[in-house]
Residue frames relative to the residue before (quaternion, step in Angstrom):
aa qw qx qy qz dx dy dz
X 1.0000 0.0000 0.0000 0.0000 0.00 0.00 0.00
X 0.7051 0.4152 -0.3089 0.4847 3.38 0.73 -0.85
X 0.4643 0.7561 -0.3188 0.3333 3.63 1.05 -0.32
X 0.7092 0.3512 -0.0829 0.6057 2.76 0.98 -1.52
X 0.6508 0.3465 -0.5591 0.3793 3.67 0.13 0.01
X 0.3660 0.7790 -0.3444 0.3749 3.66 1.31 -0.24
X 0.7716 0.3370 -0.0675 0.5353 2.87 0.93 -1.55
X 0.6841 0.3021 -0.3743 0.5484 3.52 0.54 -0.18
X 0.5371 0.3817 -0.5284 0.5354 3.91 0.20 0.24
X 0.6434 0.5444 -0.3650 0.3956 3.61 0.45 -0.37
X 0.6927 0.3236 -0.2995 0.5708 3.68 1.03 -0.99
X 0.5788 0.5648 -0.5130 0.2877 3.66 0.56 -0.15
X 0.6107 0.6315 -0.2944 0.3762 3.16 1.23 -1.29
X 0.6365 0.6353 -0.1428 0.4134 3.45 0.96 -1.22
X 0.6900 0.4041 -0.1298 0.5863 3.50 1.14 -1.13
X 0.6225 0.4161 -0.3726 0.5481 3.71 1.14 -0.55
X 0.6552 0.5436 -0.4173 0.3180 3.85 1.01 -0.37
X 0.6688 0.4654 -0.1833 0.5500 3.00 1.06 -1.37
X 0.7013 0.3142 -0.4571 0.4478 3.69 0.48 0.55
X 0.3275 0.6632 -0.3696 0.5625 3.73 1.76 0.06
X 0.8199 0.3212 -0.1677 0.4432 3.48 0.19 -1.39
X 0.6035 0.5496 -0.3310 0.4735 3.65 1.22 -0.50
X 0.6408 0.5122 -0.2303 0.5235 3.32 1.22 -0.69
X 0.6806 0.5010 -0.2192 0.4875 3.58 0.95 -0.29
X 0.7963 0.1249 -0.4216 0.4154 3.00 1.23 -0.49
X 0.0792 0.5567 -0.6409 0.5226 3.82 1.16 0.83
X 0.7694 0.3886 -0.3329 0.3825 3.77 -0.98 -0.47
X 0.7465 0.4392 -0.2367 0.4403 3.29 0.77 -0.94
X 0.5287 0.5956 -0.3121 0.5180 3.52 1.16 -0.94
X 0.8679 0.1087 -0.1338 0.4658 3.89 0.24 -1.06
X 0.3775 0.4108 -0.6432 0.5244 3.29 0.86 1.63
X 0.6718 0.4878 -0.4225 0.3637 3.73 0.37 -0.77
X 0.6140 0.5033 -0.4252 0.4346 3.72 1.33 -1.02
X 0.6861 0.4861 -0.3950 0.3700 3.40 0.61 -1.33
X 0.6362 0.5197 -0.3824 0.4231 3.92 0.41 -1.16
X 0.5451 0.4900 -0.3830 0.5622 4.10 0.96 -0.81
X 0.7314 0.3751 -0.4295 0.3740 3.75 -0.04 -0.95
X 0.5262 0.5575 -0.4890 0.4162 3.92 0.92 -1.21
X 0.6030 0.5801 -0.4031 0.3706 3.52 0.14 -1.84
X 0.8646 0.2525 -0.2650 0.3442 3.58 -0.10 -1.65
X 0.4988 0.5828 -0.4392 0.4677 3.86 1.44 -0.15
X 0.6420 0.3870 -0.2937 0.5932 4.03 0.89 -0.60
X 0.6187 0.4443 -0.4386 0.4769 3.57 0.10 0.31
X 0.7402 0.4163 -0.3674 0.3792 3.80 0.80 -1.08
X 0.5638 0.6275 -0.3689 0.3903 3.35 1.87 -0.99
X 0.7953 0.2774 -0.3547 0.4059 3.47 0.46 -0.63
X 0.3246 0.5499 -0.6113 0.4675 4.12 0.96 0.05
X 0.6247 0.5050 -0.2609 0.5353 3.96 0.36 -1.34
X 0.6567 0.2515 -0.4677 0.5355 4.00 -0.01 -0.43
X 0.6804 0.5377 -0.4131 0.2780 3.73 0.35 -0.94
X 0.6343 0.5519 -0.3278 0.4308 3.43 0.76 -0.95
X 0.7525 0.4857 -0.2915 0.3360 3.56 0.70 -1.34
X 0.3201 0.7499 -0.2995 0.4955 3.07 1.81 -0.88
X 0.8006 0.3951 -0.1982 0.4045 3.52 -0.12 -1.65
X 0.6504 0.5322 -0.3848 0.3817 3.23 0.99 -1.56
X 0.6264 0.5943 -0.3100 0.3979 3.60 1.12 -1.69
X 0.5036 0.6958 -0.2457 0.4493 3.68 1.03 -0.30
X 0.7303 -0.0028 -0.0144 0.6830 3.41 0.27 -1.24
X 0.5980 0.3347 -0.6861 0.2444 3.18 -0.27 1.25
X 0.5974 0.5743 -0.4411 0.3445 3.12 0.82 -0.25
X 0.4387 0.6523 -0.3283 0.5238 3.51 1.70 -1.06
X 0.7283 0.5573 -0.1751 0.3582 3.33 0.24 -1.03
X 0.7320 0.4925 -0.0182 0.4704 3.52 1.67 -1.05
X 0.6368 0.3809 -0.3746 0.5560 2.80 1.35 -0.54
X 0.7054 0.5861 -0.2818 0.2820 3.72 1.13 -0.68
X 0.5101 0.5362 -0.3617 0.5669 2.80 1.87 0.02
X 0.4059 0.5153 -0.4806 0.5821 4.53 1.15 -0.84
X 0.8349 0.3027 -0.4058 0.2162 3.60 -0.37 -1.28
X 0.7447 0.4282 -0.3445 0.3786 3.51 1.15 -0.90
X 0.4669 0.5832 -0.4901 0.4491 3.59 0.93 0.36
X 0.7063 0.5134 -0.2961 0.3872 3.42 0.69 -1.22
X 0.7630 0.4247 -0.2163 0.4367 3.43 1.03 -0.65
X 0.5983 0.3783 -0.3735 0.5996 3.59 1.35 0.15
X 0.5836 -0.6074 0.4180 0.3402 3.83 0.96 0.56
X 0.5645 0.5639 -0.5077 0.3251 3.87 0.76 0.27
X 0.6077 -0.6437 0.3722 0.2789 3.14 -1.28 0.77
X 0.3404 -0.6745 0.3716 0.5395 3.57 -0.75 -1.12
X 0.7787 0.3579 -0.2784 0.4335 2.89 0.94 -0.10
X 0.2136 0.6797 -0.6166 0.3350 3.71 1.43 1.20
X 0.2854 -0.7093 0.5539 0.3297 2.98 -1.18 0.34
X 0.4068 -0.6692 0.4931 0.3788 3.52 -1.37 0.35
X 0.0939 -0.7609 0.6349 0.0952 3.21 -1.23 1.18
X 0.2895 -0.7494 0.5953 -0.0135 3.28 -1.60 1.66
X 0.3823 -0.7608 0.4626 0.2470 3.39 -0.43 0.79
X 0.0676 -0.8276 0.5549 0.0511 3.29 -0.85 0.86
X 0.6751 0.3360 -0.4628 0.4660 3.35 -1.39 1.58
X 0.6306 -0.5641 0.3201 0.4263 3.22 -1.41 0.31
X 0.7350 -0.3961 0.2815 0.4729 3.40 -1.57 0.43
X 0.3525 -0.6659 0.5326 0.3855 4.04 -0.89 0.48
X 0.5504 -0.6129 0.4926 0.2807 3.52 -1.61 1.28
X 0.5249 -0.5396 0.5957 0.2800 4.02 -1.39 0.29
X 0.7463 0.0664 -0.3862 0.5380 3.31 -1.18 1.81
X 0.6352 0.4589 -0.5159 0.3460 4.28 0.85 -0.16
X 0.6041 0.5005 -0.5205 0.3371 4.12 0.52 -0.07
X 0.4470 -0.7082 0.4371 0.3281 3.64 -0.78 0.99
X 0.5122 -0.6106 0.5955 0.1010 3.06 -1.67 1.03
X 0.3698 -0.6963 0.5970 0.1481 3.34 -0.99 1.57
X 0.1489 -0.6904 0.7079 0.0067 3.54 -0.94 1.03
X 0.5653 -0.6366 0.4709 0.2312 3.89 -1.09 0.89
X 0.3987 -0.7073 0.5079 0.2879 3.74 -0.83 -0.02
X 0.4267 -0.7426 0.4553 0.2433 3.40 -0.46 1.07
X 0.2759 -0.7829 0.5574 -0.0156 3.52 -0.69 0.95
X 0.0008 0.8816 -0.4603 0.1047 3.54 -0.63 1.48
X 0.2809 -0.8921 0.3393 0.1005 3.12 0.03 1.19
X 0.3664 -0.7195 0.5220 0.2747 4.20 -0.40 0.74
X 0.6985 -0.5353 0.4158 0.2294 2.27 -1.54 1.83
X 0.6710 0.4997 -0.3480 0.4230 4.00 0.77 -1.46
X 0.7534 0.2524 -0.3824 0.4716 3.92 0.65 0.17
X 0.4351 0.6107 -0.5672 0.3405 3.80 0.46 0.01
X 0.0762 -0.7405 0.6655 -0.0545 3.48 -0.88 0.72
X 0.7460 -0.4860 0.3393 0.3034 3.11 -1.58 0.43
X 0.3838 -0.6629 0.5022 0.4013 3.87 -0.36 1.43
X 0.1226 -0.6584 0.7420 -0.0303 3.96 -1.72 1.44
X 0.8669 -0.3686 -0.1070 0.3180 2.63 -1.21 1.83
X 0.8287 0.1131 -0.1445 0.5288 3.88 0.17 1.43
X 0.6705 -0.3859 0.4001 0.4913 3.67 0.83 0.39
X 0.4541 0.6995 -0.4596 0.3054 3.69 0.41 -0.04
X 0.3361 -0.7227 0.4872 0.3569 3.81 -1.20 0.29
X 0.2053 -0.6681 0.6493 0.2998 3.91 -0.75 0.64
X 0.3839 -0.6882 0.4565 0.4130 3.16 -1.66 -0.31
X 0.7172 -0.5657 0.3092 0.2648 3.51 -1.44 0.35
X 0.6378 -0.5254 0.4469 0.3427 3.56 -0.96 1.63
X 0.2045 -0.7447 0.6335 -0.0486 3.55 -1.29 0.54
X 0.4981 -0.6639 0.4337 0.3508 3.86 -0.46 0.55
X 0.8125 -0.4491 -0.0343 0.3702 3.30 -0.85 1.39
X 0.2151 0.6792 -0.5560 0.4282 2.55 0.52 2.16
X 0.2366 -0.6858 0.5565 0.4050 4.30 -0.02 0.55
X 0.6300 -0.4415 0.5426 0.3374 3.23 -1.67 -0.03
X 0.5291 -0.6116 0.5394 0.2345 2.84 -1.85 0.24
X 0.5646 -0.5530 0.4834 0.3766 3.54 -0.97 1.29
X 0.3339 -0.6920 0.6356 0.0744 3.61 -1.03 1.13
X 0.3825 -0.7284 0.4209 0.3820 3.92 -0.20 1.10
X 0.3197 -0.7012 0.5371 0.3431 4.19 -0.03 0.38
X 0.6389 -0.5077 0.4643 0.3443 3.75 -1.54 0.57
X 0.5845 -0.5887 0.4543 0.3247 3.24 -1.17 1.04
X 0.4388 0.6087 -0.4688 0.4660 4.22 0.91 -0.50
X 0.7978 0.5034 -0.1619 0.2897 3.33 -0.05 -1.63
X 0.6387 0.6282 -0.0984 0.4333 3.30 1.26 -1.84
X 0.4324 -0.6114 0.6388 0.1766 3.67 -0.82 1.15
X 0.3967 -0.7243 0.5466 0.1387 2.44 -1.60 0.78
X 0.4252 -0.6331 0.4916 0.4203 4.40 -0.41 1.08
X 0.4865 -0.4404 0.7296 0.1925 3.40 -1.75 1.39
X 0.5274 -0.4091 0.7212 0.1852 3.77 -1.47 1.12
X 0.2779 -0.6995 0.6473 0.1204 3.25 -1.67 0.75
X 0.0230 0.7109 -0.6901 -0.1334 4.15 -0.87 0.88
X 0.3699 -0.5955 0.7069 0.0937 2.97 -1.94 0.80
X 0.4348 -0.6653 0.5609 0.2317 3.31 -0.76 0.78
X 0.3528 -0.7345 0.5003 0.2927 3.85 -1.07 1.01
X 0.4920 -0.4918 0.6299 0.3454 3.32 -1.19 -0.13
X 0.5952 -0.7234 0.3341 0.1042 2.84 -1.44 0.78
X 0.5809 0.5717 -0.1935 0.5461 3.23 2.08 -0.04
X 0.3235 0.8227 -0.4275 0.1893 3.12 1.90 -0.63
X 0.1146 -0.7747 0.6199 0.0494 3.76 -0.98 0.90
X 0.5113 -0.7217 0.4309 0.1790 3.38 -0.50 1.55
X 0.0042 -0.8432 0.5372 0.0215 3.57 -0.97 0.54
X 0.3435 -0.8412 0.3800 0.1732 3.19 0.09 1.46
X 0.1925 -0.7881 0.5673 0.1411 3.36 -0.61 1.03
X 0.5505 -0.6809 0.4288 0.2225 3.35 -1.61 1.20
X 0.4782 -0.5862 0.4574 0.4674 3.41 -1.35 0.96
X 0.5239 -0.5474 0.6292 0.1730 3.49 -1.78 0.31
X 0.3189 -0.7656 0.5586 -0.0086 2.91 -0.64 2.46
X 0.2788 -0.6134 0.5916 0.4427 3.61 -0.84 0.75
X 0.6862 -0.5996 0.3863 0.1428 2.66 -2.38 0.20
X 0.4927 -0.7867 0.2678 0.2582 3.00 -0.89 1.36
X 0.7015 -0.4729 0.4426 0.2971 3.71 -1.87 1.22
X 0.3373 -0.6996 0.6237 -0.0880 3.30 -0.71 2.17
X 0.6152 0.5422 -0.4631 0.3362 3.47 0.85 -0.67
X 0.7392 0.5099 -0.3605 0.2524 3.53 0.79 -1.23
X 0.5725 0.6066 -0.3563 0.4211 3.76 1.36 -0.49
X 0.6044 -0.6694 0.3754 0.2136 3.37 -1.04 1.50
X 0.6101 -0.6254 0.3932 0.2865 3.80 -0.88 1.18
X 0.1831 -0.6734 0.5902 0.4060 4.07 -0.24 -0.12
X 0.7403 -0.4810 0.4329 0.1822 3.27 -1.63 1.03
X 0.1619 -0.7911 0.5614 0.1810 3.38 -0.61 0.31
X 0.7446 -0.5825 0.1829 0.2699 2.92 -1.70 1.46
X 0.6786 0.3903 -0.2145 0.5840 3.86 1.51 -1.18
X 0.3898 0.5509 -0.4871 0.5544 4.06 0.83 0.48
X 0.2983 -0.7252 0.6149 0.0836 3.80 -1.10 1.04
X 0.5305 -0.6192 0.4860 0.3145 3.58 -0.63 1.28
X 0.5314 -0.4709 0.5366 0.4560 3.45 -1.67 0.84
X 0.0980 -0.6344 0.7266 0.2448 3.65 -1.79 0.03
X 0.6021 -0.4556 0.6084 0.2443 3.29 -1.73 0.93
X 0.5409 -0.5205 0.6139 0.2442 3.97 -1.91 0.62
X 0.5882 -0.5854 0.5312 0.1707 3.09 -0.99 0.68
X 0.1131 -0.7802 0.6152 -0.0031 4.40 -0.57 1.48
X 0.8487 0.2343 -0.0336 0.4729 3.48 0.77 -1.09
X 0.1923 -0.7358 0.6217 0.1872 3.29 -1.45 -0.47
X 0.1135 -0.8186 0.5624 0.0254 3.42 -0.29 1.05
X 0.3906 -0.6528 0.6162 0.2037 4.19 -0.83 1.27
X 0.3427 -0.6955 0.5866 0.2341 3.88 -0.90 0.83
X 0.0425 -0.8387 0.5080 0.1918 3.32 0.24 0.08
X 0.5946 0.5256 -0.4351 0.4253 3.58 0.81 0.07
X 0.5932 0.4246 -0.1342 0.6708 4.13 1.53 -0.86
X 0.7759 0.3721 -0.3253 0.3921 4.07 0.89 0.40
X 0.2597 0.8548 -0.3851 0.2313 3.08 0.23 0.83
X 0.2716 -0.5814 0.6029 0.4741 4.54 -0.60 -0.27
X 0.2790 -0.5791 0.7580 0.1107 2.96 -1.65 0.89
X 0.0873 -0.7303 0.6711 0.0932 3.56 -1.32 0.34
X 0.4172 -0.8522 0.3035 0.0877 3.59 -0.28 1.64
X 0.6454 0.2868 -0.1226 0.6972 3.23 1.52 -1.52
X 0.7993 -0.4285 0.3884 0.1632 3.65 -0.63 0.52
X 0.6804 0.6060 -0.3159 0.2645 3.50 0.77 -0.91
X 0.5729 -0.6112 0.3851 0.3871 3.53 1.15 0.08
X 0.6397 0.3602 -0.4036 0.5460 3.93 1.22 0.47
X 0.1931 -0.8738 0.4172 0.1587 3.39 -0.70 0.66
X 0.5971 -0.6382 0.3599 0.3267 3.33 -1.25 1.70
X 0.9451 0.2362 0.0687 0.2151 3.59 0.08 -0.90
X 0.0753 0.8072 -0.5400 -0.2261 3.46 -0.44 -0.77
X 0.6203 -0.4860 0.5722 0.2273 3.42 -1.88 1.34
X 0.3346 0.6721 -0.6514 -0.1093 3.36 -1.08 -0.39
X 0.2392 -0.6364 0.7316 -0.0510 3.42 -1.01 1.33
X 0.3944 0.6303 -0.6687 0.0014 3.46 -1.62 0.61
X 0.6491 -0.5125 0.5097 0.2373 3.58 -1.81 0.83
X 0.2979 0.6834 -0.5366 -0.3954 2.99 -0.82 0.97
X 0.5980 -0.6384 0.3782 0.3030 4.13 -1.21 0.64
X 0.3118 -0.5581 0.6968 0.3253 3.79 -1.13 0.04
X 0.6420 -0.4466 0.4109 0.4685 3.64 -1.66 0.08
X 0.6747 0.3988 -0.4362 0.4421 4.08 0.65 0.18
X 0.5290 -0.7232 0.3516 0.2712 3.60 1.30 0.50
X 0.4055 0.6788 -0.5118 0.3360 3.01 1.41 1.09
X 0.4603 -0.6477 0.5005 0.3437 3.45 -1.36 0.12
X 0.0473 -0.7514 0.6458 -0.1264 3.44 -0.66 1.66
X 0.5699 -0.4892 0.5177 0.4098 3.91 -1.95 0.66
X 0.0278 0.7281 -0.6764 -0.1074 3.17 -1.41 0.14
X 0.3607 -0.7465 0.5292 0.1805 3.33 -1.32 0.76
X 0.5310 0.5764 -0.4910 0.3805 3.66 -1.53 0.27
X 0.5924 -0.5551 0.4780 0.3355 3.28 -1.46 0.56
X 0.3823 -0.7366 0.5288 0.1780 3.37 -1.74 0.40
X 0.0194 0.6153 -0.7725 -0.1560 3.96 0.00 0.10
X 0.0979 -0.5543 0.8263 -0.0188 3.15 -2.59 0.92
X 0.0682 -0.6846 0.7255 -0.0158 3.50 -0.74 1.31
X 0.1325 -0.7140 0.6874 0.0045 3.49 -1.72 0.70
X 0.1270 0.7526 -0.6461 0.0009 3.36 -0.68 1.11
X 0.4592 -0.6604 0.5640 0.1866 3.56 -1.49 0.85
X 0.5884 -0.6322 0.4307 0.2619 3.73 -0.93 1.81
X 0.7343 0.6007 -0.1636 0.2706 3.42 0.73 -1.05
X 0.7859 0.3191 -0.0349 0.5286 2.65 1.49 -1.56
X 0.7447 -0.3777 0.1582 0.5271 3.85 -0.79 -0.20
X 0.9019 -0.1824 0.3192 0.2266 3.07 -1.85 -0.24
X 0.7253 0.3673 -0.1495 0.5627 3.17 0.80 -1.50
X 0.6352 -0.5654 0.4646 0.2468 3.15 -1.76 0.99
X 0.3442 -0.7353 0.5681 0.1346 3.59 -1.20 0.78
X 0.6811 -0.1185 0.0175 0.7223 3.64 1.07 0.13
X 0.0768 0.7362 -0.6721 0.0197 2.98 -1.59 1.17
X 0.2752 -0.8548 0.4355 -0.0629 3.62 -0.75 1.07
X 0.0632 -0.8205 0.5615 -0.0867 3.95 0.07 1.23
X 0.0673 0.8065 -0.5855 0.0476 3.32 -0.53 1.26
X 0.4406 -0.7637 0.4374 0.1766 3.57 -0.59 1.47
X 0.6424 -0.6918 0.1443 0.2965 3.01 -1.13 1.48
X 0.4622 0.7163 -0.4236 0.3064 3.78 1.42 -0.57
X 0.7472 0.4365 -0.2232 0.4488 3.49 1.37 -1.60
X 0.6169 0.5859 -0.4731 0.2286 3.44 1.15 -0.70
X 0.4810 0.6763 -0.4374 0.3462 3.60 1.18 -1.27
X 0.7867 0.3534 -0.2940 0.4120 3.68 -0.03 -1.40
X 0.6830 0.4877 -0.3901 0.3789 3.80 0.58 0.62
X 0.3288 0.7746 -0.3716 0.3922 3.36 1.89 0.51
X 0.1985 0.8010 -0.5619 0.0574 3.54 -0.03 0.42
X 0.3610 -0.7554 0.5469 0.0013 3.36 -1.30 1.21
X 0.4446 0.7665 -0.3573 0.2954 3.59 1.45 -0.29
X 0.7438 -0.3940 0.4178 0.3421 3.43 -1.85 -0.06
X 0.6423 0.4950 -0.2297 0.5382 3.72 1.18 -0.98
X 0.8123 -0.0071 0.1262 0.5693 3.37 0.40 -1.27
X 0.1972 -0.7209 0.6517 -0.1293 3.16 -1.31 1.17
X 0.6495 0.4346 -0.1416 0.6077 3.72 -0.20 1.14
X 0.5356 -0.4953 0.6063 0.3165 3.75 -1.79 0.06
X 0.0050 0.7960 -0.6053 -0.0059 2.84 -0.76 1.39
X 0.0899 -0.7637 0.6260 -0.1298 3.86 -1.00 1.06
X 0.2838 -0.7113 0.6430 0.0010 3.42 -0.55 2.04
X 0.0581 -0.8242 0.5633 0.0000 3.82 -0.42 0.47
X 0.0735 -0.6240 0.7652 0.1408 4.06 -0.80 0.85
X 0.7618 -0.4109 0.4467 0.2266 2.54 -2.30 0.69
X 0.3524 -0.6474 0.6265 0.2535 3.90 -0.77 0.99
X 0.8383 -0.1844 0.0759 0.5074 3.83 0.52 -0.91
X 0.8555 -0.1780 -0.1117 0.4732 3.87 -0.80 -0.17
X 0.5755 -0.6654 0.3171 0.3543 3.91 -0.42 0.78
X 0.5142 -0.6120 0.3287 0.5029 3.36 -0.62 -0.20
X 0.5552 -0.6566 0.4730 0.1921 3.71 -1.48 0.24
X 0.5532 0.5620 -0.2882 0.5432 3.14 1.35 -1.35
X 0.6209 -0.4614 0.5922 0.2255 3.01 -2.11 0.18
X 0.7468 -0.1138 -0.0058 0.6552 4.07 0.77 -0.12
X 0.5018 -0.5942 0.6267 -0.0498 2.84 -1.97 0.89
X 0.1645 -0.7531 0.6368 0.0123 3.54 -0.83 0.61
X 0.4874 -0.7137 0.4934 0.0977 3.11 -0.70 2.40
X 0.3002 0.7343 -0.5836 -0.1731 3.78 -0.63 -0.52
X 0.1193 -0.6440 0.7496 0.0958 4.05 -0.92 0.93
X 0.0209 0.5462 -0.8358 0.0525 2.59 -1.90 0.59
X 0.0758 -0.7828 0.6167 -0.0343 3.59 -1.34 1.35
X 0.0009 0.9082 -0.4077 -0.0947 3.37 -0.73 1.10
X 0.4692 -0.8127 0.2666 0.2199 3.69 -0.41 1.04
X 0.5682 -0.4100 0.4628 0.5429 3.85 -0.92 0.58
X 0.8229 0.3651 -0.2729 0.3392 3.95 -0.18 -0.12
X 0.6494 -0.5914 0.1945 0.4368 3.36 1.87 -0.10
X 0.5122 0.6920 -0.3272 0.3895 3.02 1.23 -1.26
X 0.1787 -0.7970 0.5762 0.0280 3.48 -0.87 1.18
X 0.0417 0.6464 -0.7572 -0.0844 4.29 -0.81 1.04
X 0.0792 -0.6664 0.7380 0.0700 3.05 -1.69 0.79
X 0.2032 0.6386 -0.7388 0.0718 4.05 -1.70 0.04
X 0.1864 -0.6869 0.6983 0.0766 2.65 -1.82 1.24
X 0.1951 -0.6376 0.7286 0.1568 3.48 -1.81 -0.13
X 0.5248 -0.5884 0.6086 0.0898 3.67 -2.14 0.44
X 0.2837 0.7646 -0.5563 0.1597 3.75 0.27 0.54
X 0.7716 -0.4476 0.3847 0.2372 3.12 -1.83 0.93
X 0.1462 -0.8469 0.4575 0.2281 3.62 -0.53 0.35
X 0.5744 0.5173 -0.2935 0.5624 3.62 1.69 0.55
C-alpha cells in the first residue's frame, strides 16, 4: 500500500515537471521573439536618426547657398518675388502717354518782344521790366584793361599738353562680372567644423567631419579642383592609418561651400572599420590637382 502511494506521488511529480519545463521553454521562445523584434525596431530608429541627420545636413548646406546667392544678386529676404502673370503683352496695346495741353490767359499774353517771345505784363504804378533787346541790335561790352604795375613779374605760362589717351587705362569691373580668383598654395584644417560626431549616444564615435580652406597666396578662400585622399591615424595606436578615404575629383567640387555656416570642403565621413581607441586622432588631407600639383595639411582633434 505504501508502495504504491510512492509510486503515484512519484508520477505526479514527473508530470508536474515536464509541464514546468514545457512551460519554460514556451517562455523562452517568446522572450527570444520579442528581444529579436526590439533589436530590429532599434536598428530602424537609428537608420531614421541617420537619415534625418543627413537630411539636417543638406538643408542647411542648401540654405546657406541659397542667403549667399540672394545676397550677391542684391535681393533681400524679405522682398517678395514678383512673377508676372498672363501672356506676354501684344505691341501697340500699352497706352500711350499723350502731354497736357497748356493754355495760356489772355491777362498775361503781352505784346510779342523782339521775335515772337512773351514779355511780362505792366502792373499798376509799377514801370515795366527792361525787356532783354535782340542780340542784332545790342552792343557789344568793351573788354576791361587794368593798367600793370610797374614791378609786375612775368610768369611764363606752360604750353598746353594735349590730353592724355583714356583708352589705355583698364575698364572697372562690373558689379554682376565675378572677381578674378587666385590658385589655390595651401590648405588650412577648420578646426572649429572638424571634429567625430557620435550619432547614437553610446559614447564611441561614428565618424568624423572634416572641413578644410583651400587659400590663394592672399589667404583667401578660393574652389579648388582634384581629388581628395583623407588618412586618419589614432595617437595611441600605431603608425598605420585606421580609415582612409579618396574622393574623386568630380564629387569633391560639389562639397565646396562658401556660406555663413561653413566655409571650405566639407566631407562627413563614417567609420570604414573599428573606431578609434585613443583619446585624439590626427586629421591628414592631402588635395591633388588636374595638373598634379599635390597641397597637403594635417591637424589633432579629439576623438569624443
Amino acid at each position: 500500500m505504501l508502495s504504491q502511494k510512492l509510486f503515484g506521488l512519484r508520477w505526479a511529480g514527473l508530470v508536474l515537471g515536464c509541464c514546468l519545463a514545457g512551460a519554460g521553454c514556451k517562455s523562452d521562445l517568446n522572450q527570444q521573439l520579442l528581444e529579436r523584434e526590439l533589436r530590429y525596431q532599434e536598428d530602424q530608429i537609428y537608420q531614421l536618426q541617420d537619415d534625418l541627420q543627413d537630411k539636417c545636413l543638406r538643408l542647411d548646406s542648401l540654405s546657406g547657398e541659397n542667403t549667399s546667392l540672394r545676397r550677391q544678386l542684391g535681393v533681400s529676404d524679405d522682398a517678395p518675388v514678383s512673377r508676372p502673370r498672363g501672356g506676354r503683352p501684344q505691341p501697340g496695346s500699352a497706352p500711350v502717354s499723350v502731354p497736357p495741353s497748356l493754355q495760356i490767359p489772355e491777362a498775361i499774353r503781352g505784346p510779342a518782344a523782339g521775335g515772337g517771345g512773351l514779355a511780362p505784363p505792366a502792373l499798376d504804378n509799377i514801370p515795366p521790366l527792361p525787356v532783354k533787346p535782340s542780340s542784332s541790335s545790342a552792343p557789344e561790352p568793351t573788354p576791361l584793361s587794368l593798367p600793370e604795375p610797374a614791378d609786375a613779374v612775368a610768369i611764363p605760362i606752360a604750353p598746353s599738353t594735349p590730353a592724355a589717351d583714356l583708352s589705355s587705362l583698364p575698364l572697372p569691373v562690373a558689379y554682376d562680372q565675378p572677381l578674378a580668383e587666385g590658385r589655390p598654395v595651401r590648405l588650412v584644417i577648420n578646426a572649429a567644423a572638424t571634429a567625430c560626431f557620435d550619432d547614437n549616444g553610446d559614447g564611441l564615435s561614428d565618424g568624423v567631419a572634416v572641413t578644410f580652406e583651400p587659400r590663394d597666396a592672399e589667404e583667401k578662400l578660393v574652389p579648388a579642383e582634384g581629388s581628395v585622399s583623407i588618412a586618419l591615424y589614432d595617437v595611441a595606436a600605431a603608425e598605420a592609418p585606421i580609415a582612409t578615404w579618396t574622393i574623386p575629383s568630380s564629387q569633391a567640387v560639389t562639397h565646396f561651400r562658401r556660406t555663413t555656416r561653413l566655409r571650405g570642403m566639407h566631407f562627413p565621413l563614417r567609420w570604414t572599420g573599428v573606431p578609434p581607441t585613443g583619446d585624439y586622432v590626427r586629421v591628414v588631407v592631402s588635395l591633388t590637382g588636374p595638373d598634379g600639383t599635390s597641397l597637403e595639411t594635417d591637424a589633432t582633434i579629439p576623438s569624443r
